[in-house]
N, C-alpha and C positions, 0 to 999 in steps of 0.2 A: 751698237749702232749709234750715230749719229743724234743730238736731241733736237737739231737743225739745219739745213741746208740751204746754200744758196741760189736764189735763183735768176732765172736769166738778168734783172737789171739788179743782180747784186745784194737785193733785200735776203731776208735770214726769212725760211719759214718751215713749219715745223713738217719733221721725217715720216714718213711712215713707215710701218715696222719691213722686216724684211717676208714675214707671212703675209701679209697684205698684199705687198707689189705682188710675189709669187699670184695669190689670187686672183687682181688680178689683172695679172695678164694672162692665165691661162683664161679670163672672161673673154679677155680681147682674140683668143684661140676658139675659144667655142662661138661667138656670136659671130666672128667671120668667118665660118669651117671653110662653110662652100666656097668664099672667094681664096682662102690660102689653100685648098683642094687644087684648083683648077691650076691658081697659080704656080704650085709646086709640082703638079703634073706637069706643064709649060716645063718648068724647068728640068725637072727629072723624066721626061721621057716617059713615067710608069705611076700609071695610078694608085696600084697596089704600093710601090716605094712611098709615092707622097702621103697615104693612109696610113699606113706603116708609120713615117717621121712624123706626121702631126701629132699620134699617138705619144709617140718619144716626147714630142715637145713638151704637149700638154705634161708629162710625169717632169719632165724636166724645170718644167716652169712652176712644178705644185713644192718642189725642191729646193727654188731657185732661192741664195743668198747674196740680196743688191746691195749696194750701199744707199742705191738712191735710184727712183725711178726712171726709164730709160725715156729720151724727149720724142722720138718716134717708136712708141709699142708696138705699129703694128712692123715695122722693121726690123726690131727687134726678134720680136714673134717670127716673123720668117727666116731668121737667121738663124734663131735658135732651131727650127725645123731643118733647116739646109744642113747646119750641123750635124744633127739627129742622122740624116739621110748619107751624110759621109762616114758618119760611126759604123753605122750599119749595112754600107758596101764594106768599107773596109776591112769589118768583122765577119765580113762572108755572114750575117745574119739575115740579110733581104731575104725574103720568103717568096716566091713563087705563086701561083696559084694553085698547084700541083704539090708544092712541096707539103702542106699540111702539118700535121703534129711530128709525125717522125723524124721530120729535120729538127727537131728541138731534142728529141733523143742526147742522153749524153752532154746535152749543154752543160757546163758549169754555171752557176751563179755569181755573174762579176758585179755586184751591186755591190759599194759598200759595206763594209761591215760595220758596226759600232764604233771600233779603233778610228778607223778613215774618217769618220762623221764627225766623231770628235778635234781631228785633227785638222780637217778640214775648217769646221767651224773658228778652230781657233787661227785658224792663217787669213781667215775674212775676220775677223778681231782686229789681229793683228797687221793689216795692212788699212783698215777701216781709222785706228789710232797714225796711222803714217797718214796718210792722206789730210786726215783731220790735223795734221801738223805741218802742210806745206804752206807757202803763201797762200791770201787769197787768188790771187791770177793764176797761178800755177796747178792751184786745185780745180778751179774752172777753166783751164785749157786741156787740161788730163782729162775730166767728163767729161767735157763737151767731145773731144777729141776719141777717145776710146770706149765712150760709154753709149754718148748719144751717137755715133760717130758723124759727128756734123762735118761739115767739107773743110778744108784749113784754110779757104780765104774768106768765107765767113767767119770764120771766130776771130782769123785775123781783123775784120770789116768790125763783128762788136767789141775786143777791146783796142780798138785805134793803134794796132801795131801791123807790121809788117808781117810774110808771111813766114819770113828768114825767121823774124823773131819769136815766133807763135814755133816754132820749128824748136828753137833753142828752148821756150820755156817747157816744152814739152819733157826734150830731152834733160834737162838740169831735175825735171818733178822724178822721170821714172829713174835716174842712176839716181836721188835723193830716196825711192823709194827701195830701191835695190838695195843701199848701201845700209838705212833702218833695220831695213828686215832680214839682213845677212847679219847684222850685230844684233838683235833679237834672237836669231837661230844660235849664233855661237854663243850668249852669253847664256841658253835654255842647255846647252851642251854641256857650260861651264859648271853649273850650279844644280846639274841634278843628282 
């Protein structure tokens, strides 16, 4: 991880770990239940779904590997519940009120195994070193853009560029990051 990061006017200040953010934002999950309850009810239709996904979130987020803290948590937090809530239609997992323990009958265990953790961890490593190797603009239009996901004619508005241009540096940071971490992969192929 990171030993510092930029913040909005630029200044360097120091990271916090990536167990920290996890913490918390899952705080920012529990101290708001009720308002992301209701809210995610709103959006999903189903109580039980949104009970269910905040449940998700919160494990998701006791999990989570940042590089840097997200600038709106609590939108964050709702996205990562929305997520949670699409995993879990899509996995035929939403429970019912009705359905109870036996719909869990026969599940497999798709958590991670150790292999995956590891692997995992080491792909937030190694993209953690790419990033910390872009310009500075280019690293602060990738967060701001994909992390905090702030609008693109603000970020355009804080670094005095266009939104064409905010458009292109985006694009030049992720094929620079594509390009890192496909020579990272091939040269881990090469050499083991």
């Amino acid at each position: 991880m990171p030993a510092n990061l930029q913040d909005g006017a630029g200044a360097m200040v120091p990271a916090p770990s990536a167990a920290l953010l996890g913490g918390q934002l899952q705080e920012v999950l529990t101290g708001n239940y009720v308002g992301f309850h209701k809210r995610l009810t709103r959006h999903l239709g189903c109580s039980d779904l949104a009970s269910e996904s905040l449940h998700e979130a919160w494990l998701r987020l006791g999990g989570a590997m940042l590089v840097r803290a997200p600038g709106n948590p609590e939108g964050y937090v709702f996205r990562v519940a929305c997520n949670a809530a699409m995993d879990l239609l899509r996995a035929g997992q939403a429970l019912g009120p009705a359905d109870g323990n036996a719909a869990l009958e026969g599940v497999a265990d798709e958590a991670p195994g150790p292999e995956r953790i590891v692997a995992a961890r080491a792909s937030v490593r190694a993209l953690d070193r790419v990033c910390r190797g872009l310009p500075g603009r280019h690293q602060a239009i990738l967060f701001a853009l994909r992390i905090d996901e702030a609008p693109r004619q603000e970020v355009a508005a804080r670094h005095g560029l266009s939104v064409r241009n905010v458009d292109t540096a985006l694009r030049q940071a992720l094929r620079r990051c594509e390009t890192e971490l496909e020579s990272m992969r091939t040269w881990n192929c090469l050499h083991r």
